[in-house]
C-alpha positions as semicolon CSV with decimal commas, in nm:
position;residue;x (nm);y (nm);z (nm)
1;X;0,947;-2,657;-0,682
2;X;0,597;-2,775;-0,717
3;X;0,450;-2,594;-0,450
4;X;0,634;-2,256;-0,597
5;X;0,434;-2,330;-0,902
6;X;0,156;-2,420;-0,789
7;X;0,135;-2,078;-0,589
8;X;0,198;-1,872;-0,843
9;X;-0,041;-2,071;-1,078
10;X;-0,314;-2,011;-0,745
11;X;-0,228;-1,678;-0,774
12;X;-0,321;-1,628;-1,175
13;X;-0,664;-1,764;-1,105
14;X;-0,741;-1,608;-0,741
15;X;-0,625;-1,249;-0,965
16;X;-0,850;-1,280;-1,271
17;X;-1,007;-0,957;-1,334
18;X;-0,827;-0,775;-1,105
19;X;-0,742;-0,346;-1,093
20;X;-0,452;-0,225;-0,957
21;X;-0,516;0,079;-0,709
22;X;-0,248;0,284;-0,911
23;X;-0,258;0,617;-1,111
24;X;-0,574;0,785;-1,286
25;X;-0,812;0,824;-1,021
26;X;-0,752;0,833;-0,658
27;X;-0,957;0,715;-0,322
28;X;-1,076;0,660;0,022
29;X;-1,405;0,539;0,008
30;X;-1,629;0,639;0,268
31;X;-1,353;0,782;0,507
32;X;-1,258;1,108;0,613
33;X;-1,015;1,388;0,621
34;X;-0,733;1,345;0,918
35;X;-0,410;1,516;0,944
36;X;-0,105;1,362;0,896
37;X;0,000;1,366;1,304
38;X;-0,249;1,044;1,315
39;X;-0,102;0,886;1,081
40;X;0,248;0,978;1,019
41;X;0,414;0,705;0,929
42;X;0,226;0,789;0,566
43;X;0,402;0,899;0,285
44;X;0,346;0,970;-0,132
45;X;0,516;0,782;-0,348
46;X;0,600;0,962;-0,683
47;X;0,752;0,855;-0,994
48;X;0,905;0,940;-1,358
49;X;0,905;0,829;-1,652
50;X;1,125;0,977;-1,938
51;X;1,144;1,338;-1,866
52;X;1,311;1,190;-1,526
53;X;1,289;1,550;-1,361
54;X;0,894;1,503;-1,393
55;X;0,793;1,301;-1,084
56;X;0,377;1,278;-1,101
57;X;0,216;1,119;-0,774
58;X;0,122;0,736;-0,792
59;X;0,123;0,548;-0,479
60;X;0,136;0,568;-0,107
61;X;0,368;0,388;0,132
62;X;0,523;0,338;0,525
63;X;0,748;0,466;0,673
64;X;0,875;0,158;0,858
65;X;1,269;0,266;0,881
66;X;1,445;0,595;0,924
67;X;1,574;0,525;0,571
68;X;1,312;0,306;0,437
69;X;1,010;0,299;0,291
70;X;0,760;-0,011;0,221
71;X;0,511;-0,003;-0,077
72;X;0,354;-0,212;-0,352
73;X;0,616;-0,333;-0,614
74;X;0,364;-0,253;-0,885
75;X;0,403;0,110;-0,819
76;X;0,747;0,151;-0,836
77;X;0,952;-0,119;-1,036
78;X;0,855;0,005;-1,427
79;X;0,978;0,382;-1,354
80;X;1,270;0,542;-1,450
81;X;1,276;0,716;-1,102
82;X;1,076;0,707;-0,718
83;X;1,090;0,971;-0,440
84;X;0,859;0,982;-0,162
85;X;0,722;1,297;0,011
86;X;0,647;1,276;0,420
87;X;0,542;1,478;0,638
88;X;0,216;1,650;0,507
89;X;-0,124;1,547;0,458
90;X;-0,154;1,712;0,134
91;X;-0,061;1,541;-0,200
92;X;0,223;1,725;-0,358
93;X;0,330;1,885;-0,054
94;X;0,585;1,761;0,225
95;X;0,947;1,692;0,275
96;X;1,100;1,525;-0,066
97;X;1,325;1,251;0,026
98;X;1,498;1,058;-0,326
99;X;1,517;0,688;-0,349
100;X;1,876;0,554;-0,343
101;X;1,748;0,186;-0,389
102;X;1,421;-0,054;-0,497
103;X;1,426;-0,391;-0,389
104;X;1,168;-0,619;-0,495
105;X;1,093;-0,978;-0,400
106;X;1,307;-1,220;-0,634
107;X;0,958;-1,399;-0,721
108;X;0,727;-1,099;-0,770
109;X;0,437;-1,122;-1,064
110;X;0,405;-0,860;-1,210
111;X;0,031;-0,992;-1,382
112;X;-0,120;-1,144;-1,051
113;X;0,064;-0,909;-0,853
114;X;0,227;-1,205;-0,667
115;X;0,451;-1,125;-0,360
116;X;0,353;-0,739;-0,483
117;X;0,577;-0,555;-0,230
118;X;0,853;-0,355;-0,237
119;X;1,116;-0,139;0,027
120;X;1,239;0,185;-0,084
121;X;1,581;0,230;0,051
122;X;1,614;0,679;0,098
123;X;1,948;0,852;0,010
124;X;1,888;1,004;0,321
125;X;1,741;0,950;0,688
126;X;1,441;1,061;0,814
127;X;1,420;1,309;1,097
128;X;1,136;1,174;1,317
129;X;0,894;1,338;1,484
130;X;0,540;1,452;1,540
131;X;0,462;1,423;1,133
132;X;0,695;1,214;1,059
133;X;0,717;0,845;1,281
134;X;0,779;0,470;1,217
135;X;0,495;0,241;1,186
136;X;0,552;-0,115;1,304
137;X;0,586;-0,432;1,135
138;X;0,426;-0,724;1,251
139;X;0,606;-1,044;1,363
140;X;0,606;-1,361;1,114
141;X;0,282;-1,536;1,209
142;X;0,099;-1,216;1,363
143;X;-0,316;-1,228;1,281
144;X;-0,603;-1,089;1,333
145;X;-0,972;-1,218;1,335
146;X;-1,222;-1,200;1,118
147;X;-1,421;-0,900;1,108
148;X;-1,164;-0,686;1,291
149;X;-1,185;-0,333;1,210
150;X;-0,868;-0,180;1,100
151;X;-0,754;0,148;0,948
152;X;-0,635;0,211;0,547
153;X;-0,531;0,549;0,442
154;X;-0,462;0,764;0,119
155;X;-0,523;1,056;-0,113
156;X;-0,727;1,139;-0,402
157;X;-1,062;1,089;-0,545
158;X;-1,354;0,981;-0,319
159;X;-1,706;0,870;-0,367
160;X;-1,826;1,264;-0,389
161;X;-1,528;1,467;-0,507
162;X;-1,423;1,482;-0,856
163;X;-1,134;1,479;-0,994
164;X;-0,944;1,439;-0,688
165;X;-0,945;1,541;-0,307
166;X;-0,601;1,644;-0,187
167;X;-0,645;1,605;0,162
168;X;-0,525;1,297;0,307
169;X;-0,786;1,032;0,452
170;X;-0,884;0,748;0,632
171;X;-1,176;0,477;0,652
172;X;-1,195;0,191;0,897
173;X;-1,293;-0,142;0,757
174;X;-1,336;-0,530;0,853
175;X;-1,118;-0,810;0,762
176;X;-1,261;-1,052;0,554
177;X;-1,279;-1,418;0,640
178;X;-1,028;-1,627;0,467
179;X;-1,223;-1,790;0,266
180;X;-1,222;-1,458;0,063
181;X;-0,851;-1,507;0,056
182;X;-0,683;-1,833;0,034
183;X;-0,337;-1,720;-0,001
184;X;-0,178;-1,729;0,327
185;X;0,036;-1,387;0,152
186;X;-0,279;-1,204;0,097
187;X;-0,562;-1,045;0,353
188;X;-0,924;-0,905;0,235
189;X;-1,068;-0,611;0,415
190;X;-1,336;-0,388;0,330
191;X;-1,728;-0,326;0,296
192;X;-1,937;-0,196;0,065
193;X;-1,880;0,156;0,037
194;X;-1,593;0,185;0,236
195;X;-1,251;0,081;0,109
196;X;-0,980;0,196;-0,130
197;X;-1,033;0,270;-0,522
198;X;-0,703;0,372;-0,805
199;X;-0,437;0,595;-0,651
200;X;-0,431;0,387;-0,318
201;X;-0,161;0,105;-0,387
202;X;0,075;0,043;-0,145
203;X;-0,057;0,248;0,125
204;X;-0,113;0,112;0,473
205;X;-0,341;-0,100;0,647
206;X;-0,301;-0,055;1,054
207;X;-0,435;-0,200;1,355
208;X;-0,340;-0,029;1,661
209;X;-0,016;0,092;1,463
210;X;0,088;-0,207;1,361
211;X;0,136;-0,219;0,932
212;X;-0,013;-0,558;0,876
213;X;-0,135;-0,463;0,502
214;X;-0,056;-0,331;0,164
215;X;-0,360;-0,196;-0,070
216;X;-0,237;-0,441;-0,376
217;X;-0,582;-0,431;-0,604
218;X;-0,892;-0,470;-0,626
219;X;-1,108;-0,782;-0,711
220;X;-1,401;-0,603;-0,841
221;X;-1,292;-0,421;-1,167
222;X;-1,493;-0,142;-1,257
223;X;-1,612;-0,090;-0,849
224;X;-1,430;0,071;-0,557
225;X;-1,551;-0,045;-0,238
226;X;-1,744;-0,327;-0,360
227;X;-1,828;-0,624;-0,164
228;X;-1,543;-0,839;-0,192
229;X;-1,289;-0,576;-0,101
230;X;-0,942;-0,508;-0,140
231;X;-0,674;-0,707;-0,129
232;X;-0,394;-0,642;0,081
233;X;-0,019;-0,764;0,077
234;X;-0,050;-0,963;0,453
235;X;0,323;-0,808;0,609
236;X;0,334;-1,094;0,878
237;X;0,399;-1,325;0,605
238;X;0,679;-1,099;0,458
239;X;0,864;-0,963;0,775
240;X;1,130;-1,180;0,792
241;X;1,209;-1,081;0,420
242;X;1,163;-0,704;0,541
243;X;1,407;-0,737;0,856
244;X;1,652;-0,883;0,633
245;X;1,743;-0,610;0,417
246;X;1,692;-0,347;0,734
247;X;2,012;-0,222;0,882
């Protein structure tokens, strides 16, 4: 019991001042445009509120399952409804596919975004192919070094384009050494100027297509790309949760 406290209570302090990567403005910093054959395992995550037929783009996500989906809890768990849209690597264009089921961690945070991950069950499958395609999840334990470059990818806003840039895109950026992160369920990646800003949550960090993040937030408030990063959901520390609940 004390060392479930005392994560969550590591978690409040490591998450002061944080910014979720969710709704308003949308971005890849200092990446560029790519279709969505190189990365296809990408998907939008939309939502609705009370006029439940009105589903506005929020989030990205993985496809990691003919029939599911994994993004950040954050993004999903205070709607009234989620679909996702694959397929396309435009915003508000693709396949729609509805959301039968959201299952979050038991001990999620919603404040320190705390174990912020969550699979999105489809109604259903997903016909794979060339746009559409499975990325991996890492096995329990899986790392990689310090100042590894790896891939994160989403729509929206960047550094130049105002309001927002439709066209999908991708940046390449370094982990962070650990001692930016001391949670062992959290990874740091990015440099300044490159990274993810509002409108990225939940969407996919990859290393030789291999999902071993989730854009959580931001530790920087009012700056995208800053120097400290983004923080990541780490999936290695998760996939034995994930395989659990997968058919």
């Amino acid at each position: 019991m004390w060392v479930v406290v005392l994560s969550v209570l590591v978690s409040e302090v490591w998450s002061f001042g944080l910014q979720a990567n969710t709704v308003n403005n949308y971005g890849i910093y200092g990446g560029h445009e790519i279709s969505i054959e190189e990365a296809p395992y990408m998907v939008g995550v939309y939502a609705s509120t009370v006029l439940y037929w009105v589903f506005k783009f929020v989030c990205g996500g993985s496809i990691i399952h003919e029939k599911f989906v994994l993004t950040a809890a954050h993004c999903v768990v205070d709607f009234y409804s989620v679909q996702v849209a694959v397929g396309s690597n435009q915003m508000n264009q693709g396949d729609i596919m509805a959301v039968d089921l959201r299952i979050t961690r038991e001990d999620y945070n919603n404040k320190a975004y705390f174990n912020d991950i969550c699979l999105l069950k489809l109604v259903k499958p997903i016909k794979f192919g060339p746009r559409m395609a499975p990325v991996q999840i890492p096995e329990v334990g899986f790392e990689l070094d310090s100042y590894t470059m790896v891939n994160v990818t989403g729509w929206g806003k960047t550094e130049t384009e105002d309001p927002v840039a439709k066209t999908l895109r991708r940046v390449s950026v370094q982990i962070l050494p650990k001692r930016y992160c001391p949670l062992d369920t959290i990874i740091c990646a990015g440099s300044v100027g490159e990274g993810t800003c509002n409108g990225d949550s939940g969407g996919p960090l990859v290393y030789n297509n291999v999902l071993i993040g989730l854009v959580s937030y931001r530790r920087e408030k009012r700056q995208c790309a800053g120097r400290y990063g983004t923080v990541y959901m780490k999936v290695a520390s998760y996939s034995h949760w994930i395989n659990s609940h997968l058919p």
